[in-house]
C-alpha positions in Angstrom: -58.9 37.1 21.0 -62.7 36.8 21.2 -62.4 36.4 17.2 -60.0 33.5 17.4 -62.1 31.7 19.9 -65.1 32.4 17.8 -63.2 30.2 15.3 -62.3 27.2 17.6 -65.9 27.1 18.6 -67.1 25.4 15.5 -64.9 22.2 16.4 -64.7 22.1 20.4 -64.0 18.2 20.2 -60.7 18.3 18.4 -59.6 21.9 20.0 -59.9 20.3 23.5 -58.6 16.9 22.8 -55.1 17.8 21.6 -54.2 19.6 24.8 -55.4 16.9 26.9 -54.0 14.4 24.5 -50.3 16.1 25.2 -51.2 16.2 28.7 -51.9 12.6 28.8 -48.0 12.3 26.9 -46.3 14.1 29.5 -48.1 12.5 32.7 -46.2 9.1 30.8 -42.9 11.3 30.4 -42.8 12.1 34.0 -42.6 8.7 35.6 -39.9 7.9 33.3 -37.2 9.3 35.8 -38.9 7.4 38.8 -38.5 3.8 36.8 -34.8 5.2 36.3 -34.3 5.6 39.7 -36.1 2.1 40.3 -33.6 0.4 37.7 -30.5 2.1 39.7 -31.2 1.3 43.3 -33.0 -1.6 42.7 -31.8 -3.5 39.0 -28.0 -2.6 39.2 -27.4 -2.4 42.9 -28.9 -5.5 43.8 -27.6 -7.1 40.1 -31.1 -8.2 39.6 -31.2 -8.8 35.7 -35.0 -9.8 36.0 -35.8 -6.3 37.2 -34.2 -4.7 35.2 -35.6 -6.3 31.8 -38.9 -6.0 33.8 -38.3 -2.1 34.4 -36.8 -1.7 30.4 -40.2 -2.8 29.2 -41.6 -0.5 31.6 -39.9 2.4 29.7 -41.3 0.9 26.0 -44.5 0.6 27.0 -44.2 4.1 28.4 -42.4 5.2 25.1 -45.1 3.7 22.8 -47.7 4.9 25.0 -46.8 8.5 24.8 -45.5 8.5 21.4 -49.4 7.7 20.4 -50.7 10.2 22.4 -48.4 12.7 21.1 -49.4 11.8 17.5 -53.0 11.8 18.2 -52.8 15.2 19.8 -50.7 16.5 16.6 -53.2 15.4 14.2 -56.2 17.5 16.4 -54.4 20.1 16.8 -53.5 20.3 12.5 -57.0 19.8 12.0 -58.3 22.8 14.7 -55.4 25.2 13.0 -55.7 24.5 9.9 -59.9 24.7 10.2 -59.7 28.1 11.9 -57.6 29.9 9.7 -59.7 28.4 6.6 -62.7 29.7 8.2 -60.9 33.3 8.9 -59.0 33.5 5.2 -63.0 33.0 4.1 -64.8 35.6 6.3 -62.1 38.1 5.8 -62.5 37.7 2.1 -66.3 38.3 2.5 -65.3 41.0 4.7 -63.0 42.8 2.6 -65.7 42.4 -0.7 -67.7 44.4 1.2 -66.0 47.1 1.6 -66.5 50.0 -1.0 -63.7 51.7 -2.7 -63.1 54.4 -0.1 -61.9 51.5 1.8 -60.1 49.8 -0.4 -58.2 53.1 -1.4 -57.0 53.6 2.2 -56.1 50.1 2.9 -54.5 49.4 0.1 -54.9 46.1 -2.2 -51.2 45.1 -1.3 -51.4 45.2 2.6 -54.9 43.3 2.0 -52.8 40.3 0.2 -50.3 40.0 3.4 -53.0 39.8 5.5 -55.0 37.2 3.7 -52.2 34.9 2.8 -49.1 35.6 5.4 -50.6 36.8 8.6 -53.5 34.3 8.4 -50.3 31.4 8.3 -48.9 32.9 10.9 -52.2 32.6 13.5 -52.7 29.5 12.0 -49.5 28.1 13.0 -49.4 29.8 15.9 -52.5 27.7 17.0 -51.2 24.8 16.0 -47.9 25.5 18.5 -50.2 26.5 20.8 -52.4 23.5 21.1 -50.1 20.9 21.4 -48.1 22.8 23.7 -49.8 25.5 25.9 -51.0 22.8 28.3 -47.9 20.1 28.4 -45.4 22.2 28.6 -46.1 24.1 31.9 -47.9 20.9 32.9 -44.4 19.2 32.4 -42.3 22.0 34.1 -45.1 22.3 37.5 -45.5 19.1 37.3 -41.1 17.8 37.6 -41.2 20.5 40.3 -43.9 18.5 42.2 -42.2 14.9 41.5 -38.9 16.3 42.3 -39.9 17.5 45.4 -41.8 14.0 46.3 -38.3 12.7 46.2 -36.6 14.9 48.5 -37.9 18.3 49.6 -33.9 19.5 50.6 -32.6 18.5 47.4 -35.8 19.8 45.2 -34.8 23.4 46.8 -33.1 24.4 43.3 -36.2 23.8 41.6 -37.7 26.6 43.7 -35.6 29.1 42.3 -34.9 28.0 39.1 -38.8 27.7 37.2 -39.5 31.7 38.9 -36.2 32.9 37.3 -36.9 31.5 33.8 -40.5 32.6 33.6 -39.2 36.2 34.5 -36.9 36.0 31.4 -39.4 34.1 28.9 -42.0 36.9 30.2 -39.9 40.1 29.9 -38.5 38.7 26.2 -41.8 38.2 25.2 -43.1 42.0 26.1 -40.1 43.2 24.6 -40.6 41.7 20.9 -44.4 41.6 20.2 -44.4 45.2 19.0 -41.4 44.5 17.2 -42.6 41.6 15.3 -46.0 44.1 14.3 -43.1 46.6 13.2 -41.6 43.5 10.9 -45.0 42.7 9.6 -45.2 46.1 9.0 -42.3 46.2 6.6 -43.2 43.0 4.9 -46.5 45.4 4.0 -44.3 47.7 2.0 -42.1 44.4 0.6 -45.0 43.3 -1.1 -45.9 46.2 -2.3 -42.7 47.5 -3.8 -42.8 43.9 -5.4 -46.5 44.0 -6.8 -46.1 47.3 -8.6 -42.8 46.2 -10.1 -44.5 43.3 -11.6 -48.0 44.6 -12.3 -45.4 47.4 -14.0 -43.1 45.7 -15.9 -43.0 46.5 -19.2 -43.1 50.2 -18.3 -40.6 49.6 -16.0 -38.2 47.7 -18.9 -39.4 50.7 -21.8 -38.1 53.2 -19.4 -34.7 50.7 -18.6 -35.3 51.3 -14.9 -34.5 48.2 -14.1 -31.6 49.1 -12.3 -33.2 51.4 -10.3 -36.5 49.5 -9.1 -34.0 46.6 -8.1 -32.3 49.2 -5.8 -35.9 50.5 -4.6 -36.8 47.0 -3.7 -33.0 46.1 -2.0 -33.8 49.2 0.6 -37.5 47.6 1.1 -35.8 44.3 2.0 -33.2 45.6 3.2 -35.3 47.7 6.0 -36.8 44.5 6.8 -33.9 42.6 7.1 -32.2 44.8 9.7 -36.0 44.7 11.8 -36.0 40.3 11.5 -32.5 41.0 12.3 -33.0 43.0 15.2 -36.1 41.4 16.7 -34.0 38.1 15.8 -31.3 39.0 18.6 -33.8 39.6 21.1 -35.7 36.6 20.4 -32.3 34.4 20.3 -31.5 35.6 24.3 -34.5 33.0 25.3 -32.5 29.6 24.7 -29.1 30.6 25.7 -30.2 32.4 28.5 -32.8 29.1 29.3 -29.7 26.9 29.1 -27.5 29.0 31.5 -30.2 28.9 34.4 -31.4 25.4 34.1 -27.3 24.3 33.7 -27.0 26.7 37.1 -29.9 24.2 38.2 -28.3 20.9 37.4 -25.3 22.1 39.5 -27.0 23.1 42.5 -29.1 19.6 42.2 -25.5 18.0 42.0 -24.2 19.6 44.6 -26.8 19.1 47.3 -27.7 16.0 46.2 -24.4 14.9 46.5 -24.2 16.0 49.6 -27.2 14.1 50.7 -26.1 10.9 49.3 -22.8 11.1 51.1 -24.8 11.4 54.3 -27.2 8.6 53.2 -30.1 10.5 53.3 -30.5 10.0 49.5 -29.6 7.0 46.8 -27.5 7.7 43.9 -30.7 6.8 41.3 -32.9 9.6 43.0 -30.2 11.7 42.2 -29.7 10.6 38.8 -34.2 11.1 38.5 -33.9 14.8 39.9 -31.1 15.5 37.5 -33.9 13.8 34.7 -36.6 16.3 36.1 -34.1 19.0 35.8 -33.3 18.0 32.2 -37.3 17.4 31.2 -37.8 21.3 32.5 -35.0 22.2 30.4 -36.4 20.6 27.3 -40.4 22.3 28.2 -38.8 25.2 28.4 -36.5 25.4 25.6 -40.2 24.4 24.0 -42.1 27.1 25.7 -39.9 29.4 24.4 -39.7 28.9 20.9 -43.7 28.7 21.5 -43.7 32.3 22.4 -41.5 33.5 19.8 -44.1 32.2 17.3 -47.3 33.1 19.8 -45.2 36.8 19.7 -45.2 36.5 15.4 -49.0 34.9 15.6 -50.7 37.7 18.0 -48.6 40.5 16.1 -50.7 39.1 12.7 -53.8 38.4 14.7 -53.8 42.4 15.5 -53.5 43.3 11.9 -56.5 41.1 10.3 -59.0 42.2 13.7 -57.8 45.7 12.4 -59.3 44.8 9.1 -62.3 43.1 10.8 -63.1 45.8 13.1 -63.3 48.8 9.7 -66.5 48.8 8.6 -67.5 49.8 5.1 -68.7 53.2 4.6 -71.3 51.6 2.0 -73.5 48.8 3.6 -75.0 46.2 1.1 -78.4 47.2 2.7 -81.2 49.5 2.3 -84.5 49.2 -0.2 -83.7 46.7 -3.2 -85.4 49.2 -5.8 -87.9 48.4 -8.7 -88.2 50.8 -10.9 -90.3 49.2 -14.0 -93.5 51.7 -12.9 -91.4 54.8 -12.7 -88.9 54.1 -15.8 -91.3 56.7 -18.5 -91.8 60.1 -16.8 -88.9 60.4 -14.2 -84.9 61.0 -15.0 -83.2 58.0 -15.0 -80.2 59.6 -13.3 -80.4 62.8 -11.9 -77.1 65.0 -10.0 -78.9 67.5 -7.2 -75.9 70.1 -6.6 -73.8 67.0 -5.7 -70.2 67.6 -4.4 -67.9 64.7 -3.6 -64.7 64.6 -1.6 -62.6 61.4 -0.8 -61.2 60.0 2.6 -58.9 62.0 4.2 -58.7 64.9 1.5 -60.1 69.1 2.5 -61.8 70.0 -0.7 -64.1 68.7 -2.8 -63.3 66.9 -5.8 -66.4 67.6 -7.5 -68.6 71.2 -7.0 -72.2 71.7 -7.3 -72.8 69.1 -9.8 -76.8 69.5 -11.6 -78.0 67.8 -14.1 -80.6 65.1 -15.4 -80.7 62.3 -18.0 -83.9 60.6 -19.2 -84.3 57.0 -20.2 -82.8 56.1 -24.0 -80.9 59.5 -23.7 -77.4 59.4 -24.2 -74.9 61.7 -22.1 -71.5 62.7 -23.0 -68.9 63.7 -20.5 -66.3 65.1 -21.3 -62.8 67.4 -19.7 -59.4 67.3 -19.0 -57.4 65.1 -17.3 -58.0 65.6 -13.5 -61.4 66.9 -13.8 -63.5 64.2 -12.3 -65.1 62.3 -15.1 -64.8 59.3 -13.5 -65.0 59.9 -10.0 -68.8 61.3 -11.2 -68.9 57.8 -13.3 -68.1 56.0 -9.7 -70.9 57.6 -7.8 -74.0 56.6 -10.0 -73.2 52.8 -8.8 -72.8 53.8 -5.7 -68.9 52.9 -5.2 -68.5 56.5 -3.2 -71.4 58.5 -2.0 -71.7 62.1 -2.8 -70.9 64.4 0.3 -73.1 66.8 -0.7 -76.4 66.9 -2.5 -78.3 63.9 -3.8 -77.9 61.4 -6.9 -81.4 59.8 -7.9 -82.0 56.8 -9.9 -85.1 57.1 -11.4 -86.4 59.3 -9.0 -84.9 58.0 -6.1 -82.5 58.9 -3.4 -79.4 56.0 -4.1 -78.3 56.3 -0.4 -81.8 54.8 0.8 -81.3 51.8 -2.5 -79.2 48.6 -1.4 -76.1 48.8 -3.8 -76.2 45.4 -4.8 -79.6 46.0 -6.0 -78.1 49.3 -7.8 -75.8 47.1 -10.2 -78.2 45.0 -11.7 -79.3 48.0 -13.2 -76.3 49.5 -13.8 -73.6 48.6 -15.5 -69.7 50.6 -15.9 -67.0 49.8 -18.0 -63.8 51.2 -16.2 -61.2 52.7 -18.0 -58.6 49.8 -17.0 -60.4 46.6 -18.9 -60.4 43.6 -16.7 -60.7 40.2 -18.1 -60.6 37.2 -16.1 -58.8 34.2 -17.1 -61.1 31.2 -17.9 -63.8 30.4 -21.0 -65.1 34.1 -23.2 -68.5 32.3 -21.9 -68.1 32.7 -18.4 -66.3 36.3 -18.8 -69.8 37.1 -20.8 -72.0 35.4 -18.1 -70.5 37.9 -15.5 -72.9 40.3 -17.0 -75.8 37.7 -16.5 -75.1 34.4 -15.0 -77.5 33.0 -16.6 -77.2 34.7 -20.3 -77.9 32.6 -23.2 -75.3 32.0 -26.2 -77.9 33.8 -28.0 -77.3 36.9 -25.8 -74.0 36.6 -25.6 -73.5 36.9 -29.2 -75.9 39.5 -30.0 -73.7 41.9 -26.9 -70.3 40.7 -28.5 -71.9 42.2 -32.2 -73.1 45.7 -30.6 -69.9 45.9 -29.5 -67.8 45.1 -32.9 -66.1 41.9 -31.0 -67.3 39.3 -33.0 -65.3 39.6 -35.5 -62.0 39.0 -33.5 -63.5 36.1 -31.7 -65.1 34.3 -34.9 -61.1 34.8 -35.9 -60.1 32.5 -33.3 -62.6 29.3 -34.5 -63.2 28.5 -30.9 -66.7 30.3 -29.9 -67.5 31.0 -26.8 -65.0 28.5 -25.5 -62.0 30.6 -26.3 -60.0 30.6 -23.2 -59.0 33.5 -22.2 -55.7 33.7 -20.0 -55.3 35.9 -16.9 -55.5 39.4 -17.3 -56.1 38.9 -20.6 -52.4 38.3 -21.7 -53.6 36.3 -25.2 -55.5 39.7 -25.8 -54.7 43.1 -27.7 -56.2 46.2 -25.7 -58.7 46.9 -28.3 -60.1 43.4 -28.2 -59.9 43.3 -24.2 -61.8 47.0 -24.4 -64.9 45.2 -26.7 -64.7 42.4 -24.7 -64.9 44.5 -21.5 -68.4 46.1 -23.3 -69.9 43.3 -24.7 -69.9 41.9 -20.9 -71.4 44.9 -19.8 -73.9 45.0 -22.6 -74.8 41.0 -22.0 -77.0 41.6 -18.6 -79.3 44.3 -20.9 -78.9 47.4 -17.6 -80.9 50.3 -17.7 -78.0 52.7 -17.4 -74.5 51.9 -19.3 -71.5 54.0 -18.2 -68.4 53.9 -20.6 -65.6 55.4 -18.9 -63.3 56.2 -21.7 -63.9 52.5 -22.5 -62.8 53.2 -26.2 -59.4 54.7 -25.9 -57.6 51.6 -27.4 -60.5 51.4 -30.5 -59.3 53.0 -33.9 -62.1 55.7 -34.8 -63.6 53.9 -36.8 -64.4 50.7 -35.1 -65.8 53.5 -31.7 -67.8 55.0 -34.5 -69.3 51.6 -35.1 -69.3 50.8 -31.4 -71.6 53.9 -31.0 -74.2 53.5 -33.6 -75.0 49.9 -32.5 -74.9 51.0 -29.0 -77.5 53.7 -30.2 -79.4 51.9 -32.4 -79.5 48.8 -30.2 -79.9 49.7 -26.5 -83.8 50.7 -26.8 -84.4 52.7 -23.7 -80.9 51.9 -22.0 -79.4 55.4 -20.2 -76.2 55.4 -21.7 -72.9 57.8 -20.3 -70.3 58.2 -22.6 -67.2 59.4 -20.9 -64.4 60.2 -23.3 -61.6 63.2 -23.8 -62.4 62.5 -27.6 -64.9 65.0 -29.0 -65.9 62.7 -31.7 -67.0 60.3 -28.9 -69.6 62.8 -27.3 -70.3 64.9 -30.3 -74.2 62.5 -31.2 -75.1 62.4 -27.4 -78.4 64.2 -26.6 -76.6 66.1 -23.9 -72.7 66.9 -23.1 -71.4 67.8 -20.0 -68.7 70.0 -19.7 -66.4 69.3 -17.0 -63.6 71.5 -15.8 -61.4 71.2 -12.5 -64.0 69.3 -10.7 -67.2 72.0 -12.0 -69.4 71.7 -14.5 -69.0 74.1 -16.8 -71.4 73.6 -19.7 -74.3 71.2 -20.0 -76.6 70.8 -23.8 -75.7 69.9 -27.3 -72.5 69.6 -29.4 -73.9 72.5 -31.5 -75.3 74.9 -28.3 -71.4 74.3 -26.6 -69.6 74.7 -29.8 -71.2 77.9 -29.8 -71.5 79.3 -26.4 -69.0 77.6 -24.3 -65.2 78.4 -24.0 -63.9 75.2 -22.6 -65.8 73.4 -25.0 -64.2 75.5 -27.6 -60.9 75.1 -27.0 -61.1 71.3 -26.4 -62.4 70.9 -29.9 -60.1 73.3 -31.4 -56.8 71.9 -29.7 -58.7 68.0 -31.2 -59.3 70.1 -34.2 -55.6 71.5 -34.7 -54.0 67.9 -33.7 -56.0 66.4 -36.9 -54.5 69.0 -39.2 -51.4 68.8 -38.0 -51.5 65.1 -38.7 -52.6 65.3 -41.8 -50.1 68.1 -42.8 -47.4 65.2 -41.1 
């Protein structure tokens, strides 16, 4: 709650206005009934047409006046909701881009949409509700108790027992479905996510014709959270009926004395009529006040999920020393593993052992192993997405746990095995590498990596729009693209992750002789399952279940190492056995 206030803060004129702007409404609304009263005993008995006109303009001016306090209070409160939950959708943005992949892989990117988009609408509504009605409508309910009882104490007596008996109700629905609507939120988590891998996945899912069977995965999702709305639904729906049935019980018992006390003269047929009015008004606040709560219960339900997000903290802080390492690049490893072992969240064993090894500046390191052996978890710990649990990673000669990661990636830059491409102009996918990059630069990282062909093809330079995800895009083209943006900010160390899977071999033959002949004294990691990849790199490392298992030259592995061996021969027997094809 302290977070939610912290958001009000920023506009304290507009947060407290619209409560006491609906306050102001309802202090109108309750002389109403008393200038009903007035017209009854007064107007009609004594047939006093004058008064009576004179007590209907009464009631417009009362009308009009309220009516533009009620609008003024709306428009505050709009403005204080929809400020606050711009400011929290922002700061939990920031928040979440802080958080480093361990984080991300535990939250999941699905649950992190619902509560950016959804839950924020819900708080933000939910203040809204609350603004304009947390103050008027108890105001309006204490507040008919107190007129009702300036009328006639006797006949107020129902009033008494009426306001303490729906408050326990309102109160005991309201503990009863807050953890349900969390539950329901809950549910809508593994809605969305059903729904984002089906369309993130949907030509697999139409190549492998399981259409019929993701639509009956995602009619059990909804159908789970149908039966929880449903459920939590019922509970909610007990408010108004069971609101109407005690303030109805009310209205009787006001009758029923009152009646009685108008028989013996002790009270006039339009007081009557004005506690019956008071009775009504609480039934209406209430009816209000309920429907408030429903929403405050949806509201504080999503306000607990984004603090949960708030209060995790990433494992990686952006701080620490921003490094500069111009005086040390000539005599010390550019990268160097120290008996580094690695295991993520959550999981027993390692999934990386004892890993050694160094690589100079301008040297060129191959990495290479089956699939599951940790290539590129190794490739995510030299930008510091994880940190090792074990041992130390340097960057030219220092410690990357005492470097600020944001000061890391400028020298750095990876190309993930998934190419990303952004929708918008080539130039501004390019300039991600450098903001400030030249179309001189651009070009000359769009030739080392064999993409300027393809885009010269299009005859719309750098001003080729690109759409999202890269739809208007083959996978080679996206891959080159993906490397010509890393290439454009000039890093000291490039990491390919198996960036050239999509390439034929001899446009990634290409791609690596520029890269070599081009990148000067650039620390370049080639990460491939393709021998012919690695094969030129002035070291190879062999990986192997998560160990290193050989570390020099194509020629010293070929020789000495087994897994190395067979790797090559199984490549080795798959090309004769396509040529014999």
């Amino acid at each position: 709650m302290k977070r939610l206030l912290s958001y009000l803060k920023p506009h304290p004129f507009i947060t407290v206005m619209a409560p006491l702007f609906k306050m102001l409404e309802a202090t109108f609304e309750l002389f109403v009934p008393l200038v009903v009263a007035q017209m009854i005993d007064v107007g009609i008995a004594q047939k006093d047409g004058v008064y009576l006109w004179k007590m209907g303009g009464l009631l417009i001016l009362l009308g009009i006046i309220g009516f533009s306090f009620s609008l003024t209070a709306q428009y505050f409160a709009a403005k204080s909701a929809v400020s606050a939950g711009m400011a929290m959708r922002s700061d939990l943005f920031s928040h979440i881009n802080s958080f480093s992949y361990q984080e991300i892989d535990t939250i999941g990117t699905s649950t992190l949409i619902n509560r950016m988009t959804n839950d924020v609408n819900q708080i933000q509504n939910g203040i809204n509700m609350f603004l304009r009605l947390f103050l008027r409508s108890p105001f309006v309910v204490l507040g008919a108790m107190i007129m009702a009882f300036t009328v006639d104490i006797k006949a107020a007596v129902p009033f008494a027992v009426t306001i303490p008996a729906l408050l326990v109700v309102v109160f005991a629905i309201l503990l009863a479905s807050m953890p349900l609507y969390q539950k329901v939120q809950k549910q809508l988590d593994a809605v969305l996510l059903s729904t984002r891998e089906n369309l993130l996945g949907i030509r697999v899912v139409r190549a492998f014709a399981r259409q019929k069977e993701e639509k009956e995965r995602f009619l059990a999702e909804t159908n789970g959270l149908y039966q929880k709305q449903i459920f939590v639904g019922k509970i909610s729906a007990l408010l108004n009926p069971l609101t109407y049935v005690i303030i109805n019980l009310g209205i009787v018992a006001v009758l029923y004395f009152g009646g009685r006390q108008v028989d013996m003269g002790g009270l006039t047929q339009g007081q009557v009529i004005a506690l019956i009015n008071y009775m009504s008004q609480i039934l209406t606040e209430l009816v209000k006040l309920a429907n408030l709560i429903i929403l405050l219960s949806r509201a504080l339900a999503s306000l607990a999920r984004v603090n949960s997000i708030f209060d995790m903290s990433a494992s990686i802080e952006d701080a620490g020393e921003a490094p500069g390492f111009a005086a040390a690049k000539g005599h010390v490893p550019a990268v160097s593993f120290e008996n580094v072992g690695f295991a993520y969240a959550g999981s027993r064993q390692e999934t990386l052992h004892d890993i050694s090894f160094s690589a100079m500046p301008g040297e060129t390191i191959g990495i290479i192993g089956g699939t599951g052996s940790g290539k590129s978890t190794l490739a995510s710990l030299i930008p510091r997405f994880y940190d090792c649990t074990s041992g130390t990673i340097r960057l030219f000669g220092k410690d990357i746990k005492g470097l600020k990661p944001s000061s890391i990636r400028r020298h750095i830059s990876i190309v993930p095995q998934k190419a990303t491409i952004f929708s918008g102009s080539l130039r501004k996918n390019m300039q991600w590498g450098k903001q400030d990059a030249t179309d001189e630069e651009i070009y000359r990282a769009l030739d080392i990596a064999q993409a300027r062909e393809f885009v010269d093809s299009k005859n719309q330079g750098l001003e080729l729009m690109i759409q999202q995800g890269g739809s208007n895009l083959s996978g080679g083209q996206k891959q080159r693209l993906t490397i010509a943006r890393a290439l454009v900010g000039q890093p000291d160390v490039l990491i390919l992750d198996d960036s050239a899977s999509a390439l034929d071999f001899a446009t990634d033959a290409r791609l690596r002789k520029a890269i070599k002949e081009s990148t000067e004294n650039m620390t370049v990691f080639i990460i491939s399952q393709r021998v012919s990849a690695i094969r030129n790199a002035d070291h190879i490392l062999v990986m192997d279940d998560g160990h290193p298992v050989g570390y020099g030259t194509h020629d010293e592995l070929l020789l000495s190492n087994e897994v190395y061996q067979e790797i090559c021969a199984s490549q080795q027997a798959g090309k004769e056995a396509n040529a014999n094809g």
